[in-house]
C-alpha positions in Angstrom: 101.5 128.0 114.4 101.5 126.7 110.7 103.2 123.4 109.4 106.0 126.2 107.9 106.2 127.4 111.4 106.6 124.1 113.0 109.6 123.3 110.7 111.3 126.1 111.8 111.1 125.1 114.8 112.0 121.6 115.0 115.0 122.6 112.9 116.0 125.6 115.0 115.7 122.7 118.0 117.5 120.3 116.1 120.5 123.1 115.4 120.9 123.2 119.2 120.8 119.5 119.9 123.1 118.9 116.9 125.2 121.9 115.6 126.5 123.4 118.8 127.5 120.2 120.8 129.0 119.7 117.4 131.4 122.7 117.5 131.7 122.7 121.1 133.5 119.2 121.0 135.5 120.1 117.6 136.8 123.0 119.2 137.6 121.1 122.4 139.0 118.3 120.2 141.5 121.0 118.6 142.2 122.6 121.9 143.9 119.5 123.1 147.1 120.2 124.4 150.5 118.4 123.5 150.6 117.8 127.2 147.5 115.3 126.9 148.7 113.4 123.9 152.3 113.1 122.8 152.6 114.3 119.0 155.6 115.2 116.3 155.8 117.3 113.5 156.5 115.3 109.7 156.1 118.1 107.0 152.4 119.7 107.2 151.1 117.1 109.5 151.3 116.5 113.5 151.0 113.0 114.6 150.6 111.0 117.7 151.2 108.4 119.2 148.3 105.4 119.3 148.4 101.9 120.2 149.8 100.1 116.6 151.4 103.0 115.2 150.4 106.5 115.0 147.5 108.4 114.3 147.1 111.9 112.1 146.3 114.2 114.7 146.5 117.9 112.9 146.7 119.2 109.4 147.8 123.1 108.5 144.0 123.9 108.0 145.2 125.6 104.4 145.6 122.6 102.9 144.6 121.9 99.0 145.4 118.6 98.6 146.5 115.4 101.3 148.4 112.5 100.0 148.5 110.5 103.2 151.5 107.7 103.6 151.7 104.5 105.0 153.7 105.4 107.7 155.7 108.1 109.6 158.8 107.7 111.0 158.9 103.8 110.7 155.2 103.8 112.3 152.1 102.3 110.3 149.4 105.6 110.2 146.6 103.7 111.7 144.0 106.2 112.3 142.7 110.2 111.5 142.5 111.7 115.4 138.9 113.3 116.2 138.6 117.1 114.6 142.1 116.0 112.6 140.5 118.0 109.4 138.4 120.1 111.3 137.5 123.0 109.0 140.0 122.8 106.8 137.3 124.3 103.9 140.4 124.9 101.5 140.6 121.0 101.2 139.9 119.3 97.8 141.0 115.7 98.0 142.6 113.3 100.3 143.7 109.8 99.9 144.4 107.6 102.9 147.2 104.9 103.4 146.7 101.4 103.6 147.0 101.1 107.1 144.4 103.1 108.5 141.8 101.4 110.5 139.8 104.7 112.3 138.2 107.9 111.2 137.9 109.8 114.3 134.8 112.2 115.4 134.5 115.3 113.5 137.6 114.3 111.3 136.4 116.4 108.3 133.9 118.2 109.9 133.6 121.7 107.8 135.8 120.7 104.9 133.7 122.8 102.8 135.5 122.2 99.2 135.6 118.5 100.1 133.5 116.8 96.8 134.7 113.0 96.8 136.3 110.3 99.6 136.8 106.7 99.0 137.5 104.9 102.3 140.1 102.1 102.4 139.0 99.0 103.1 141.2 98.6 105.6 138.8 101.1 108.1 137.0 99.1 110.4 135.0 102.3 112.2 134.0 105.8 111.8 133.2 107.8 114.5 129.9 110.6 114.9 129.7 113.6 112.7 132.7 112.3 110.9 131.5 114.4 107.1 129.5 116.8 109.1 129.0 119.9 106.8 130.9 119.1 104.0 128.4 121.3 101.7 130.0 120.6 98.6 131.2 116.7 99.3 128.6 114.8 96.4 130.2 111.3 96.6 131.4 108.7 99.4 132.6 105.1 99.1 132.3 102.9 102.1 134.4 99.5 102.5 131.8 96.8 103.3 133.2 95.9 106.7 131.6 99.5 108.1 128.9 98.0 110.5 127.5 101.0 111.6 127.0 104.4 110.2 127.6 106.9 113.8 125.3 109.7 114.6 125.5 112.5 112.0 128.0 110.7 109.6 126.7 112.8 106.8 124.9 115.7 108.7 124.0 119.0 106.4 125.7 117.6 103.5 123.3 119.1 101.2 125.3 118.2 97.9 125.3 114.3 98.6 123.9 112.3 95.8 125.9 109.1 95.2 127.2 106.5 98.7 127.0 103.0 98.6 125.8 100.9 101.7 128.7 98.6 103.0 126.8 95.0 103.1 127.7 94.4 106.9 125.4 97.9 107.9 123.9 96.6 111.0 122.8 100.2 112.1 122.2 104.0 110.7 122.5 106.7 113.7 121.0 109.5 114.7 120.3 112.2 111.9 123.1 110.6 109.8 122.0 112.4 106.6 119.8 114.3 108.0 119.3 117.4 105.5 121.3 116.2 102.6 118.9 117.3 100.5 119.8 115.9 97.4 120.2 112.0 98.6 117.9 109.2 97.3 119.4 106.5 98.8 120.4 103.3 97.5 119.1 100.0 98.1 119.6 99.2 101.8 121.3 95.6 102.9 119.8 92.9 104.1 120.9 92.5 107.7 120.1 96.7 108.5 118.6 96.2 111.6 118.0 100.0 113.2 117.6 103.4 111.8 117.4 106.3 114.0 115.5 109.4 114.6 115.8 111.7 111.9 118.2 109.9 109.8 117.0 110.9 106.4 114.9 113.8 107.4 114.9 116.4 104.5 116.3 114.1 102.3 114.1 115.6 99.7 114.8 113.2 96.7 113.9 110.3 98.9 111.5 108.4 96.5 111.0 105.2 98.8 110.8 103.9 102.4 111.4 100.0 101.0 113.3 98.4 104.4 114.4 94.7 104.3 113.1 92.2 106.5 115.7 92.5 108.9 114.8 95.9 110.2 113.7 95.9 114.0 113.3 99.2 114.9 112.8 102.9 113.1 113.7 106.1 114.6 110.8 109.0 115.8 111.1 111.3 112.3 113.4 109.3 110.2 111.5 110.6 107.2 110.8 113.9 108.5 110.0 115.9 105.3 110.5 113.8 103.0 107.7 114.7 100.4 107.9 112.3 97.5 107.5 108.7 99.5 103.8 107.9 98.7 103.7 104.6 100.5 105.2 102.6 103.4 105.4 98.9 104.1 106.1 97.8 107.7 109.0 95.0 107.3 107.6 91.7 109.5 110.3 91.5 111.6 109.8 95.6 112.9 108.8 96.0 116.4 109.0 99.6 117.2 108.1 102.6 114.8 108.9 105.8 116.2 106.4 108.8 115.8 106.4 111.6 113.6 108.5 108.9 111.4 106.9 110.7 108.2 106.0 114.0 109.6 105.8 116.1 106.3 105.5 113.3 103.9 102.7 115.1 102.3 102.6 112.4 99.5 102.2 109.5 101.8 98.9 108.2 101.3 98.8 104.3 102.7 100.4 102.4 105.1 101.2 98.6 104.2 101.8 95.8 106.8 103.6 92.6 105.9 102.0 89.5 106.9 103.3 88.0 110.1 104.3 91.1 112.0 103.4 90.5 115.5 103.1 94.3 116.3 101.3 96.1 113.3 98.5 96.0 111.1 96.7 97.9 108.5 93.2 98.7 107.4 92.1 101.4 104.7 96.1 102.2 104.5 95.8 103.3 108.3 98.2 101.9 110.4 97.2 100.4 114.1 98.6 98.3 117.1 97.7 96.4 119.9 95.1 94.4 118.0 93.6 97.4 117.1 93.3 99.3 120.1 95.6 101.9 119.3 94.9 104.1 115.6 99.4 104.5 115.4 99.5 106.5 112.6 96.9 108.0 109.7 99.0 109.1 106.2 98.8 112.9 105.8 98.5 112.6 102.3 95.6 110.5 102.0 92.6 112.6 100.5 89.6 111.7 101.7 87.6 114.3 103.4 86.0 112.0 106.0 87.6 109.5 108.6 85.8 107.0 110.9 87.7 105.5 113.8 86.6 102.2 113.9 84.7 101.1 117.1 87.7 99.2 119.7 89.8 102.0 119.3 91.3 103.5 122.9 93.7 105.4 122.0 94.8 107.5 119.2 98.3 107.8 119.5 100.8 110.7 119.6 100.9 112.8 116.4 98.6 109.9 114.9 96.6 112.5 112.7 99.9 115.8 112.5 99.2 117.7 109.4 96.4 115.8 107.7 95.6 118.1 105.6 92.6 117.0 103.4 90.4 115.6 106.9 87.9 118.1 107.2 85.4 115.5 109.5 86.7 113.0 112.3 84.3 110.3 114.0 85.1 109.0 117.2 83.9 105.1 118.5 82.2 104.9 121.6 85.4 103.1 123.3 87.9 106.0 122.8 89.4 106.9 126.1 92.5 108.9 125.3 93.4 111.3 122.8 97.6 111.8 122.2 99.7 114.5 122.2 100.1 116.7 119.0 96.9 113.6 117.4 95.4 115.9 115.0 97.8 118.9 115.4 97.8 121.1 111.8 94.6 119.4 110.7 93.7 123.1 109.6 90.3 121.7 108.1 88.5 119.9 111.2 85.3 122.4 111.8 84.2 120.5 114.6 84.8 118.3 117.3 82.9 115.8 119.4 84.2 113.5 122.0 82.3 110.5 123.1 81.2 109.9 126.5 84.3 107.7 128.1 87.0 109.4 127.3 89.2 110.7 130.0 92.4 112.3 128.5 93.4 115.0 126.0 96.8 115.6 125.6 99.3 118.2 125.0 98.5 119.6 121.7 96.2 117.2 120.6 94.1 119.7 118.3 96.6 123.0 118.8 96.7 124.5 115.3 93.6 123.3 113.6 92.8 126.7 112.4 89.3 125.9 111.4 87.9 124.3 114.6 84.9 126.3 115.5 82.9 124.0 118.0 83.7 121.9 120.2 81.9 119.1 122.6 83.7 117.3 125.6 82.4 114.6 127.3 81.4 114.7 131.2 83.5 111.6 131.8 86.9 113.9 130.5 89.1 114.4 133.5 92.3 116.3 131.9 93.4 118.7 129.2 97.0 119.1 128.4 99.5 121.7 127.7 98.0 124.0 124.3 95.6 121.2 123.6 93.7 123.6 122.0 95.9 126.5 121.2 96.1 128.3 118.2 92.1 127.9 117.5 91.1 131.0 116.5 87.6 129.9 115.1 87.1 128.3 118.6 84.8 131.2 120.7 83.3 129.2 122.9 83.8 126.1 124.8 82.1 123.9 127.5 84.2 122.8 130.6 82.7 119.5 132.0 82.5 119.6 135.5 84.6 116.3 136.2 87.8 117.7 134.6 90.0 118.4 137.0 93.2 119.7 135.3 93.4 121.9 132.2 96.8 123.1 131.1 98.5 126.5 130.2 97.2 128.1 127.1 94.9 124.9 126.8 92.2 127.0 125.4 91.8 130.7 123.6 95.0 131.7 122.6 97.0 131.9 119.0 100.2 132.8 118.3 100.7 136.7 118.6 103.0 139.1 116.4 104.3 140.5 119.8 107.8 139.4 120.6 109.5 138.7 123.8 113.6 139.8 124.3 114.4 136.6 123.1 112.7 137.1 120.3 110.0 134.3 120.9 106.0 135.2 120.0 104.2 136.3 123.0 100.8 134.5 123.4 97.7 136.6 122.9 94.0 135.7 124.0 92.0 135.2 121.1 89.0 137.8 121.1 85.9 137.0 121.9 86.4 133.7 123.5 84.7 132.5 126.1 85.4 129.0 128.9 82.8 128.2 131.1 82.7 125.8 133.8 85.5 123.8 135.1 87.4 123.8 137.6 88.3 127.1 139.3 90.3 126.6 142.5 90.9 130.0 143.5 87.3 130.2 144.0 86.9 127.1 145.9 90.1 128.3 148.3 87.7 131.6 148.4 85.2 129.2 149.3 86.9 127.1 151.6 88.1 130.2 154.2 84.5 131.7 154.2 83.2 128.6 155.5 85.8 128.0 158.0 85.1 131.8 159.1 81.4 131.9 159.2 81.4 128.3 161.2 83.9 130.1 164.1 81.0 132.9 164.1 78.2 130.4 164.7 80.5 128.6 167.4 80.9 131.8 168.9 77.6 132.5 168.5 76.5 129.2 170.3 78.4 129.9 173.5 77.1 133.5 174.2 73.4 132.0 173.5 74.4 129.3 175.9 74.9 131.6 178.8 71.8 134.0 178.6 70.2 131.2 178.1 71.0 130.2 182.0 68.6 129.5 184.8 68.2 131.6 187.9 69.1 128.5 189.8 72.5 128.8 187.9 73.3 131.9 187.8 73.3 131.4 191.3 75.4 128.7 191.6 78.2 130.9 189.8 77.8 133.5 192.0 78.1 131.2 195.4 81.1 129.5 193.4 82.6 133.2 192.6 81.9 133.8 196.6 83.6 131.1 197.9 86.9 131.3 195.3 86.8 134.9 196.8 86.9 133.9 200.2 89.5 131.0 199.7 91.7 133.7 198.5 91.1 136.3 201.5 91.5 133.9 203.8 94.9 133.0 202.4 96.1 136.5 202.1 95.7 136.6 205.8 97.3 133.7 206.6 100.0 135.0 204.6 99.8 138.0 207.2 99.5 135.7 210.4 102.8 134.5 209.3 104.8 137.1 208.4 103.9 138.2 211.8 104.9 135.3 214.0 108.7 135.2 211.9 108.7 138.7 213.4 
């Protein structure tokens, strides 16, 4: 695989965790029968019944234009149903009445031709996937009370340039604007305390990761992709940074720690944790040919090294024990690896895709390889098993990605030619092992016995035979005792 590859991937993953559940519920949400929820017709709208009022439940998805009242019937509008917009992509503008307090789930999902909202203030809450979609929608306003942006508020909105943040955001959900490609967003507020994984991932006009103080945690590849942040500064209050968080930030050359964070710190713009025990991150866009892991370091941590591009040599301290999952997958220049004596793990994927790895030295104390640890090396030939490793995963070694195709459509793994694996563990050999010594000790027993008994001495062989003489005679005896009485009964 290539970094182009992987991002395929990931968003061909993220599609299915995202986009279908997405359509599924929207269509569910506009299946929903009259028999569930009690509605009425008013003009081009269906409404139902909610507690305060009503609540705009459908719209005749041909719609240009939506002047929404205050009320229906005598009721105060207090809320857009879930899916109430749902593909409506004729629909240009909306305004909402003064009364409405909820946007429900998928609300405008789809509304293709949507370019501007402004949200009353009166809305205290918005629910997930709310703009989902709306290709063409360039421009939101948010009433400050709005303390938490929902899981895909903005997914795919690839238009978006201009939103403000309300100055109550507490929270920014899962993939939120995740691929609205033209977003730079503005200044967050103080009091954001959580942003979560993949939230602004391909936002390509991001320019800065700046977070205030107040921010505790950071999703697992918020910044997925995000190629013109050069630098990050870990806020002193953030306890938890997820990984992958700049996966693709290919301008990202330093990390930066704020003084006082209890978690975090920084040296030669690398990012660590656990008082240095744990090398948490390495920026991707950081040039320098050469890296050496400072001696103290355990554990290099998942994805630690993804896609460093520019590291073409990598020393290890004499203290490193594991090595993560995915640590220095895509760092297509390594040529060559060596792994000090100590270290016990190596993780799924941990070098998979390092195109120009051609050797490769394990330690005797290494007593697992993951999953593709390995995979996709095709200047790797050769490679050195020590005898103390007792697992090694599928495809850990010797494959590549293949042009073949399955039905599904998926590349079929192909062994790359040439390559060789020696030592290691191979148990069908020791079960082989194993039965032929269970067999060949049954032969010796065996053996043993009939030894035994040529081995006898005349003195016993006649033993046997007075002890054969005598069973004989027992039994003759009572055969014709057996006789006797048959006789008498007579």
């Amino acid at each position: 695989m290539n970094l182009k590859k992987i991002a395929v991937f990931l968003t061909a993953c993220l599609c299915m965790l995202f986009c279908i559940p997405v359509a599924v519920y929207a269509e569910s949400a506009q299946q929903t029968t009259e028999s569930d929820v009690q509605t009425y017709t008013d003009g081009s709208f269906t409404y139902a019944y909610v507690d305060g009022g009503v609540a705009l439940y459908s719209c005749d998805t041909s719609t240009l234009a939506v002047n929404l009242p205050d009320e229906s019937n005598g009721r105060k509008i207090v809320e857009i149903s879930d899916a109430a917009f749902y593909q409506c992509s004729k629909l240009e503008y909306i305004s909402f009445g003064k009364y409405i307090k909820k946007i429900g789930s998928y609300a405008f999902q789809g509304c293709t031709s949507l370019k501007s909202i402004e949200i009353p203030d009166s809305v205290e809450e918005i629910g997930e996937y709310a703009f989902g979609s709306c290709t063409q929608l360039e421009e939101i306003k948010f009433p400050d009370q709005i303390k938490t942006f929902p899981e895909g508020l903005c997914f795919e909105c690839i238009m978006l340039e201009k939103i403000n943040f309300p100055k109550n955001l507490e929270s920014i959900g899962l993939s939120a604007f995740y691929n609205c490609n033209l977003f730079n967003p503005p200044a967050f507020p103080d009091g954001l305390q959580k942003i979560g994984d993949y939230a602004f991932a391909f936002c390509y006009a991001v320019m800065s990761a700046e977070l205030p103080a107040s921010v505790t945690e950071v999703g697992s590849a918020a910044y997925y992709g995000c190629v013109n942040i050069t630098e990050f500064t870990v806020p002193k209050q953030l306890e938890k940074l997820g990984t992958l968080m700049f996966m693709g930030c290919s301008s990202l050359s330093e990390y930066k720690v704020e003084d006082g964070n209890p978690t975090y710190t920084v040296q030669d713009g690398v990012l660590y944790k656990d008082d240095m025990k744990t090398l948490y991150a390495y920026p991707c866009g950081k040039t320098e040919t050469s890296f050496t892991v400072p001696e103290g370091v355990t554990v290099i941590y998942d994805a630690a090294f993804f896609s460093a591009l520019s590291l073409a040599e990598i020393n290890f301290p004499s203290s490193l024990q594991y090595v993560g999952a995915g640590a220095f997958e895509y760092c297509s220049e390594l040529t060559e690896i060596n792994l000090p004596e100590g270290t016990e793990i190596i993780y799924e994927n941990a070098f998979a895709d390092c195109t120009g790895l051609s050797e490769v030295h394990l330690p005797e104390s290494l007593k697992s390889i993951g999953n593709y640890a390995f995979y996709a090396c095709p200047s790797l030939k050769e490679v050195t098993i020590p005898k103390n490793c007792k697992n090694i995963g599928d495809y850990a070694f010797g494959y590549t990605d293949g042009t073949e195709k399955d039905e599904q459509g998926n590349p079929v793994p192909v062994k790359i030619e040439g390559f060789k694996q020696h030592g290691g563990t191979d148990y069908s050999r020791i079960i082989l092992i194993i039965i032929g010594v269970l067999v060949l000790g049954l032969i010796i027993f065996i053996l043993i016995k009939i030894i035994k008994k040529n081995q006898m001495t005349p003195e016993e062989h006649e033993e046997i035979i007075q002890a054969d003489i005598k069973a004989e005679d027992a039994q003759y005896a009572k055969i014709l005792d057996d006789i006797q009485d048959s006789e008498n009964q007579k």
